[in-house]
N, CA and C atoms as an extended XYZ file, in Angstrom:
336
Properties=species:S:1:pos:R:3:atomname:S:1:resname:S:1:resid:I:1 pbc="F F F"
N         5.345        7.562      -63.086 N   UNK     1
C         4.286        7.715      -62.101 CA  UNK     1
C         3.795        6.338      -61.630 C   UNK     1
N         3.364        5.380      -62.247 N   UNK     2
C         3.251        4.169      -62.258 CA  UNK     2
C         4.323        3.533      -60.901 C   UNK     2
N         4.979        3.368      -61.681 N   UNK     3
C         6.308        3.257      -60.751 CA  UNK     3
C         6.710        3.495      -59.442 C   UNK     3
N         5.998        5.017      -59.462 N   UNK     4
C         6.315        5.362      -57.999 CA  UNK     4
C         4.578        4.726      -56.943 C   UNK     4
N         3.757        5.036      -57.959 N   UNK     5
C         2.500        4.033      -57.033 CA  UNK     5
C         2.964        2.663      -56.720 C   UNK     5
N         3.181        1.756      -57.399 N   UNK     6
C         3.271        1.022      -57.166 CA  UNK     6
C         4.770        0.087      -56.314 C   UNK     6
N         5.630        0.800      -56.307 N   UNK     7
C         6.814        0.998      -55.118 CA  UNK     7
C         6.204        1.394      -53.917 C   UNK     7
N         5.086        2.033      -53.909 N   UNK     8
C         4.607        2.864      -52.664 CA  UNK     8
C         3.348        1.808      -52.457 C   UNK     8
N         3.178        0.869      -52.804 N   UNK     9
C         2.134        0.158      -52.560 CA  UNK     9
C         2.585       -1.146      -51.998 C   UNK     9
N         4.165       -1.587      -52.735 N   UNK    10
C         4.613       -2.883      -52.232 CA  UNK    10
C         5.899       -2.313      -50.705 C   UNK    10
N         5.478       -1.349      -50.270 N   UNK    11
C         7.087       -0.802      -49.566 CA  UNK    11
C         5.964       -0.523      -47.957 C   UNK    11
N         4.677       -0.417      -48.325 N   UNK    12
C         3.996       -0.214      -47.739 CA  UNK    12
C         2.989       -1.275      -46.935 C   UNK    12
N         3.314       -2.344      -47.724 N   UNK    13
C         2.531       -3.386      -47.316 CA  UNK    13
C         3.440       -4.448      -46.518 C   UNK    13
N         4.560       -3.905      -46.287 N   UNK    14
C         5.192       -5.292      -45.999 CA  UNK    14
C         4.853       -5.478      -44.259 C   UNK    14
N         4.397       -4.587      -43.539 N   UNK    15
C         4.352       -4.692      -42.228 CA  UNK    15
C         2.409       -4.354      -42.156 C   UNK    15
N         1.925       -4.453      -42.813 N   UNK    16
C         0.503       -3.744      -42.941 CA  UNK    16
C        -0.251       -4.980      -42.712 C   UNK    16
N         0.478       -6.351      -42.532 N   UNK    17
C        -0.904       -7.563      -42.319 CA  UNK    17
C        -0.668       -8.029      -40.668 C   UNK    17
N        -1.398       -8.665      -40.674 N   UNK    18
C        -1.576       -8.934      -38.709 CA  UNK    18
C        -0.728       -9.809      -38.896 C   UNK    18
N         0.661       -9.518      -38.011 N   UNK    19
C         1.669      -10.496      -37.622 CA  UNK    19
C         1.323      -12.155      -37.232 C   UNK    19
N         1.541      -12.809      -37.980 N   UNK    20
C         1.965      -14.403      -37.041 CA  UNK    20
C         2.929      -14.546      -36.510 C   UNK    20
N         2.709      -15.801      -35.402 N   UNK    21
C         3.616      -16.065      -34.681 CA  UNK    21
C         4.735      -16.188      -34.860 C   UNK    21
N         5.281      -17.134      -36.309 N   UNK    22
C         6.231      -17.122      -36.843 CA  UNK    22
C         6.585      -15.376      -37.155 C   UNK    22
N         6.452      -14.789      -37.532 N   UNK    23
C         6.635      -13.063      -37.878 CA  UNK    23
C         7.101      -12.641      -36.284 C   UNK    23
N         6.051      -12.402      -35.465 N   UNK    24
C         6.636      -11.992      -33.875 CA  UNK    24
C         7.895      -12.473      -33.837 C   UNK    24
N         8.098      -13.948      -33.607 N   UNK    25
C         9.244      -14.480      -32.817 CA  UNK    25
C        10.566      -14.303      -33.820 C   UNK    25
N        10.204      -13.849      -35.018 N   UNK    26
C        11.771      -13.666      -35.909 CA  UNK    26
C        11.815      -12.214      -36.067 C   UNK    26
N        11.388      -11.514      -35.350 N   UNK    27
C        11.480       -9.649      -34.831 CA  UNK    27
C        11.044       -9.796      -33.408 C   UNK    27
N        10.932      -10.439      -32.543 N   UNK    28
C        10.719      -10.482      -31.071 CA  UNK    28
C        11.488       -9.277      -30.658 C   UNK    28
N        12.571       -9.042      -31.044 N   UNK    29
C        13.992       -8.589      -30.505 CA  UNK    29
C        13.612       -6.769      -30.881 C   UNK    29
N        13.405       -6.577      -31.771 N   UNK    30
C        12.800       -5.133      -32.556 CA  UNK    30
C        11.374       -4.516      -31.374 C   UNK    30
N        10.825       -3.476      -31.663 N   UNK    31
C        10.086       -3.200      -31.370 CA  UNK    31
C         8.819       -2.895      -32.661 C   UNK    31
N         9.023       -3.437      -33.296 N   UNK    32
C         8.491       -3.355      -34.716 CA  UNK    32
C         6.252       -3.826      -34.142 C   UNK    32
N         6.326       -4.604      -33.575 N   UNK    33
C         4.946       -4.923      -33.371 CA  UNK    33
C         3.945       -4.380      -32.113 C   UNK    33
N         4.901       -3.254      -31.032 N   UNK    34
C         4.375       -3.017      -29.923 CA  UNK    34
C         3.263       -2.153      -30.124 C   UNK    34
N         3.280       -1.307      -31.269 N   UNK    35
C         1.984       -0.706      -31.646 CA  UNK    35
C         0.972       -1.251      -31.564 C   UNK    35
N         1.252       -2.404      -32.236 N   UNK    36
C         0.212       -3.650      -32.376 CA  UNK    36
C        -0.687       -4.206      -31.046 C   UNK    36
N         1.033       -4.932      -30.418 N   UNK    37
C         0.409       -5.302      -29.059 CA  UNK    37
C        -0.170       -4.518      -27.895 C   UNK    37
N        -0.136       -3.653      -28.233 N   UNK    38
C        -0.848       -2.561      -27.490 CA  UNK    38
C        -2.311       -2.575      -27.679 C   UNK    38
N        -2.670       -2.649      -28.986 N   UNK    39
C        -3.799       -2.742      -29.491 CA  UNK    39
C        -4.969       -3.680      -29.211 C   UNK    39
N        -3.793       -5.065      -29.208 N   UNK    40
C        -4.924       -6.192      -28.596 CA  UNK    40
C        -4.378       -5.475      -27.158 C   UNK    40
N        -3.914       -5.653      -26.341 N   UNK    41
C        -3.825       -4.917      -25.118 CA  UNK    41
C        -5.644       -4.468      -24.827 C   UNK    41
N        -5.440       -3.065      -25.783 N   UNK    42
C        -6.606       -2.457      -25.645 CA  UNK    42
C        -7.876       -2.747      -25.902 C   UNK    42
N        -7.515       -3.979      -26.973 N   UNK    43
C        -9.049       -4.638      -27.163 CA  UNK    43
C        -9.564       -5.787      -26.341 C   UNK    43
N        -8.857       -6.339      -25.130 N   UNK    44
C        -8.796       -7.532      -24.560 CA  UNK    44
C        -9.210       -6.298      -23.116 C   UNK    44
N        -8.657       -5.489      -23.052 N   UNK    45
C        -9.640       -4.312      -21.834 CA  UNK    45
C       -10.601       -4.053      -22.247 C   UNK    45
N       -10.949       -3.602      -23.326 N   UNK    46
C       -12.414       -3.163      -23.868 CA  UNK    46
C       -13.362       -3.997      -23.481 C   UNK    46
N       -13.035       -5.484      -24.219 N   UNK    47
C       -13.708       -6.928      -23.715 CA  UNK    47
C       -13.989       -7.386      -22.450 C   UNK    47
N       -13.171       -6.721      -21.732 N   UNK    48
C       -13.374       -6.696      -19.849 CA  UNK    48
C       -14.195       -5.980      -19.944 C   UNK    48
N       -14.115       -5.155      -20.012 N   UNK    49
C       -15.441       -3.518      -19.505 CA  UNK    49
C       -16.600       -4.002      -19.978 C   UNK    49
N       -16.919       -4.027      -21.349 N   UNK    50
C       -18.027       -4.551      -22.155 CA  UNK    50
C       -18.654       -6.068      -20.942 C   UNK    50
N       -17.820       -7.154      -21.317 N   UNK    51
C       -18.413       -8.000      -20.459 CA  UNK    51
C       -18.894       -7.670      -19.026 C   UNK    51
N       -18.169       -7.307      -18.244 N   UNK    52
C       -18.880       -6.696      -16.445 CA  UNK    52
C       -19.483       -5.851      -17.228 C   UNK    52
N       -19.728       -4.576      -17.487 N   UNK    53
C       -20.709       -4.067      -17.628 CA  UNK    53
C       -22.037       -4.832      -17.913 C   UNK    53
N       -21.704       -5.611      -18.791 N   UNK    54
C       -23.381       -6.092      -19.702 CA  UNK    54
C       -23.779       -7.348      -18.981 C   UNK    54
N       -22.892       -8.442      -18.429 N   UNK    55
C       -23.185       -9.434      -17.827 CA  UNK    55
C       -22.205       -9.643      -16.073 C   UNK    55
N       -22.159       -8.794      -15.708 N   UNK    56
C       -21.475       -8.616      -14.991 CA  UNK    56
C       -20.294      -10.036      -14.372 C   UNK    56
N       -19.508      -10.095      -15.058 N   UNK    57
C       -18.504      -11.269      -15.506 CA  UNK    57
C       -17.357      -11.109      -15.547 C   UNK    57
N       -16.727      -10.987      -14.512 N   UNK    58
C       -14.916      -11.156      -14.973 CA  UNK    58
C       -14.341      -12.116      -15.964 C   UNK    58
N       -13.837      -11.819      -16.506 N   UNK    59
C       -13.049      -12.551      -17.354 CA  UNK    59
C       -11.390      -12.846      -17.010 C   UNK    59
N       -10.807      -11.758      -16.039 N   UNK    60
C        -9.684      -12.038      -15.546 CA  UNK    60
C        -9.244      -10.369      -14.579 C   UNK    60
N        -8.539      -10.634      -13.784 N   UNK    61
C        -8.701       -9.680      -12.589 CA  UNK    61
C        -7.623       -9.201      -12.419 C   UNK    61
N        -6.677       -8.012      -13.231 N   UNK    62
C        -5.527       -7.239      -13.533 CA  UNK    62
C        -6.320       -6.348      -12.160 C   UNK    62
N        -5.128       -5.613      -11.428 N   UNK    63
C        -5.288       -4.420      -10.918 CA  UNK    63
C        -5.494       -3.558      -11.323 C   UNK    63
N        -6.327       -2.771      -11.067 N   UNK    64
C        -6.676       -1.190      -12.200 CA  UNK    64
C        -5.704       -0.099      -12.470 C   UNK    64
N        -4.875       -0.192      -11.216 N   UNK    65
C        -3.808        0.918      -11.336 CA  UNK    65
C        -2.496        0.070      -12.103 C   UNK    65
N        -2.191       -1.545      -12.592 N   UNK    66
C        -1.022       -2.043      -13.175 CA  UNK    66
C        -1.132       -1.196      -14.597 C   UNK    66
N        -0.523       -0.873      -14.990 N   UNK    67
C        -0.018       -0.340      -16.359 CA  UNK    67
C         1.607       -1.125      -16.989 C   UNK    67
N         0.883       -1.974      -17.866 N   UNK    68
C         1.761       -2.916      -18.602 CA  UNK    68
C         2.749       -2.307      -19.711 C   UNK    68
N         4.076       -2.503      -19.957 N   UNK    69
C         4.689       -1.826      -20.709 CA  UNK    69
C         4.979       -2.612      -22.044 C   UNK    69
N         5.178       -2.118      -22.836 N   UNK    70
C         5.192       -2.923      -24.099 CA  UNK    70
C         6.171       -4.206      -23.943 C   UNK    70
N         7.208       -3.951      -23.267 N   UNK    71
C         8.275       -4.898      -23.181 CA  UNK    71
C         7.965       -6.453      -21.860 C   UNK    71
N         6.801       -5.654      -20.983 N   UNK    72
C         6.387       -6.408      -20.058 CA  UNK    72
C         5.351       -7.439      -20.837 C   UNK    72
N         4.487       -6.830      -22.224 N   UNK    73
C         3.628       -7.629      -22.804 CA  UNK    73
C         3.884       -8.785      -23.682 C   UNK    73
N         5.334       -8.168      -24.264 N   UNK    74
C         6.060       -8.783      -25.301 CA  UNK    74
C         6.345      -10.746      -24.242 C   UNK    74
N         7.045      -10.108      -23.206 N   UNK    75
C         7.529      -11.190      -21.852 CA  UNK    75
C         6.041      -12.361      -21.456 C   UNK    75
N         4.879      -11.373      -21.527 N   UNK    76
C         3.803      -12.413      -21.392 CA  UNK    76
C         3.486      -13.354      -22.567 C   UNK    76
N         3.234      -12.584      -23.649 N   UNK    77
C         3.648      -13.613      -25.058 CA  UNK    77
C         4.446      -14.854      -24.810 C   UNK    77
N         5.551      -14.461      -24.941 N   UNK    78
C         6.883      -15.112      -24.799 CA  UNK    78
C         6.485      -15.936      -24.101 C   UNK    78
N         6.043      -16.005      -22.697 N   UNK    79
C         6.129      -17.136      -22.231 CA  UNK    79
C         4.588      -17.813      -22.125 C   UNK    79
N         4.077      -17.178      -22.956 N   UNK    80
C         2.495      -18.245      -23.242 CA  UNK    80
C         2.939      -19.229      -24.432 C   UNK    80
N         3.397      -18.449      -25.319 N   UNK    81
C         4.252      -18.879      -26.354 CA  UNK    81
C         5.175      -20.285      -25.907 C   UNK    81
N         5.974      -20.024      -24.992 N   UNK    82
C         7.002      -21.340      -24.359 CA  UNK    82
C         6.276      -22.097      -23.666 C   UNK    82
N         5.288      -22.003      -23.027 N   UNK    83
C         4.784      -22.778      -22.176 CA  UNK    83
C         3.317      -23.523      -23.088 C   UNK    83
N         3.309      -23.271      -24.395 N   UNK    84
C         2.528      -24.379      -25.620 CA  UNK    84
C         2.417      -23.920      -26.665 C   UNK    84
N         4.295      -24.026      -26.453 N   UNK    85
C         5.140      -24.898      -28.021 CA  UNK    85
C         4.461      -25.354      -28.855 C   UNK    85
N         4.057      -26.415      -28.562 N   UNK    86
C         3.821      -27.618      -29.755 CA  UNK    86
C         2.354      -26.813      -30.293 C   UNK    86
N         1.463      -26.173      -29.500 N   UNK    87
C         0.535      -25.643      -30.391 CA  UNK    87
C         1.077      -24.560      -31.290 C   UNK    87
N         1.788      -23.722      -30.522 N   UNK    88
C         2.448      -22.370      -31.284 CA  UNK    88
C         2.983      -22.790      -32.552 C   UNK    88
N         3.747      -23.744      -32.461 N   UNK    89
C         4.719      -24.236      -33.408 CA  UNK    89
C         3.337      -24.653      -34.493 C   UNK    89
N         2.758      -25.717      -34.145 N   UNK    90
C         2.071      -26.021      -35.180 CA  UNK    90
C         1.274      -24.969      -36.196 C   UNK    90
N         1.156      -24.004      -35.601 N   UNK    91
C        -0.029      -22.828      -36.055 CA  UNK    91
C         1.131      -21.844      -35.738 C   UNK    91
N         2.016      -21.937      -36.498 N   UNK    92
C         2.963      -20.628      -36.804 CA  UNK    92
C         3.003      -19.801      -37.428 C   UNK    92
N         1.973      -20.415      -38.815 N   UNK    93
C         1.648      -19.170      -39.666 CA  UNK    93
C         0.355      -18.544      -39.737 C   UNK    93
N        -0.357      -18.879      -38.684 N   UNK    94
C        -1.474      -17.846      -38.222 CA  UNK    94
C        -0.891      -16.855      -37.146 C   UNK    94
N        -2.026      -15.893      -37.508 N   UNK    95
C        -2.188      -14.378      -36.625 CA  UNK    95
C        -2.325      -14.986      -34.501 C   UNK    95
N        -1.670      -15.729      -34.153 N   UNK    96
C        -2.369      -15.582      -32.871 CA  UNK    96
C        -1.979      -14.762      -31.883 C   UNK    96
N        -1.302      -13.831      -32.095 N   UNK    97
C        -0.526      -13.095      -30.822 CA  UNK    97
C        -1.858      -12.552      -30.119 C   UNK    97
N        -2.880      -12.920      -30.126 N   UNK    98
C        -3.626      -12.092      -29.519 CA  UNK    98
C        -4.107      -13.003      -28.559 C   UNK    98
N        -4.170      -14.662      -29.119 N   UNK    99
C        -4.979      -15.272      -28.422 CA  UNK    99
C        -3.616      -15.654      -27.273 C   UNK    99
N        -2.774      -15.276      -27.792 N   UNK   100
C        -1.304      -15.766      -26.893 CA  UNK   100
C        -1.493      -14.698      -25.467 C   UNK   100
N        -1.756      -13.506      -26.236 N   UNK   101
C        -1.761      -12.610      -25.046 CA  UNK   101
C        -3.146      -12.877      -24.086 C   UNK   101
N        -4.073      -13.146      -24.917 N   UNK   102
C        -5.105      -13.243      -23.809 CA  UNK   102
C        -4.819      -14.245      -23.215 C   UNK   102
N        -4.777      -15.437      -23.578 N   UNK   103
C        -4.737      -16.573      -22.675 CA  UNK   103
C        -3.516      -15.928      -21.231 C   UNK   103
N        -2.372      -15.301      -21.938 N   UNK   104
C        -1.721      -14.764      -20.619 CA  UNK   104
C        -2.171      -14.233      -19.675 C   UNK   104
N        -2.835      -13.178      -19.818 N   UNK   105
C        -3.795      -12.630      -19.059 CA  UNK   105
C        -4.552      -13.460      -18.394 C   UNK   105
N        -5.233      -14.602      -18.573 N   UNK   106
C        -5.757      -14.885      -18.000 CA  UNK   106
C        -5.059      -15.778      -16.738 C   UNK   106
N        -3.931      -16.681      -17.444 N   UNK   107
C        -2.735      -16.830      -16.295 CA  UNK   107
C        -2.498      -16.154      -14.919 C   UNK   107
N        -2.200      -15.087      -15.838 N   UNK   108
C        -1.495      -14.001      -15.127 CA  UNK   108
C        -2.310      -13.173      -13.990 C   UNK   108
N        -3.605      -13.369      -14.372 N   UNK   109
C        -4.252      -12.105      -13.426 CA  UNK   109
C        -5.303      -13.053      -13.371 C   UNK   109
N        -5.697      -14.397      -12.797 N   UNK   110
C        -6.864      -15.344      -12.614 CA  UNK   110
C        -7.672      -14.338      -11.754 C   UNK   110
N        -9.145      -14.716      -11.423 N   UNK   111
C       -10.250      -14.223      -10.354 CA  UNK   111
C        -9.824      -15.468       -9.151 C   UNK   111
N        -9.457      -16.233       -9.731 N   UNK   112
C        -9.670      -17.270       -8.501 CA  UNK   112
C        -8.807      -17.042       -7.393 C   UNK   112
């Protein structure tokens, strides 16, 4: 019994912590994290709404009707990711796919 808890505890954890960069880019290829990126996805919209609502503030100006596909988000990474290397690289074993994606977003869909 032992045995089987604790097989079920280490079999279970191996994908259960917030990906780093280093982690993304050596499964880039998989779809292993789109759950994920979906997630900041959804929490980086939330953070839009919340902000205009309460201070009425764009933070970055996506079309309402674009609907991003996991593979289209993965591509914004990717190239926030390539376009600062030398930070990515340095901080490879932190969690940033999120700040990777936002900063894309903000690229990607400026107010200005």
């Amino acid at each position: 019994k032992f045995i089987f808890v604790l097989t079920f505890i280490l079999t279970n954890t191996a994908y259960s912590d917030v990906p780093t960069i280093l982690d993304y880019q050596s499964k880039k290829s998989d779809d292993l994290y789109d759950s994920y990126i979906y997630g900041l996805e959804n929490g980086i919209e939330w953070a839009y709404e919340h902000t205009y609502t309460k201070h009425a503030i764009a933070i970055y100006c996506k079309p309402r009707d674009l609907v991003l596909s996991a593979k289209q988000l993965r591509e914004m990474i990717d190239a926030e990711i390539d376009e600062n290397i030398s930070f990515y690289t340095k901080y490879s074993d932190a969690p940033l796919l999120g700040l990777a994606l936002r900063n894309s977003y903000l690229s990607l869909f400026s107010c200005n």
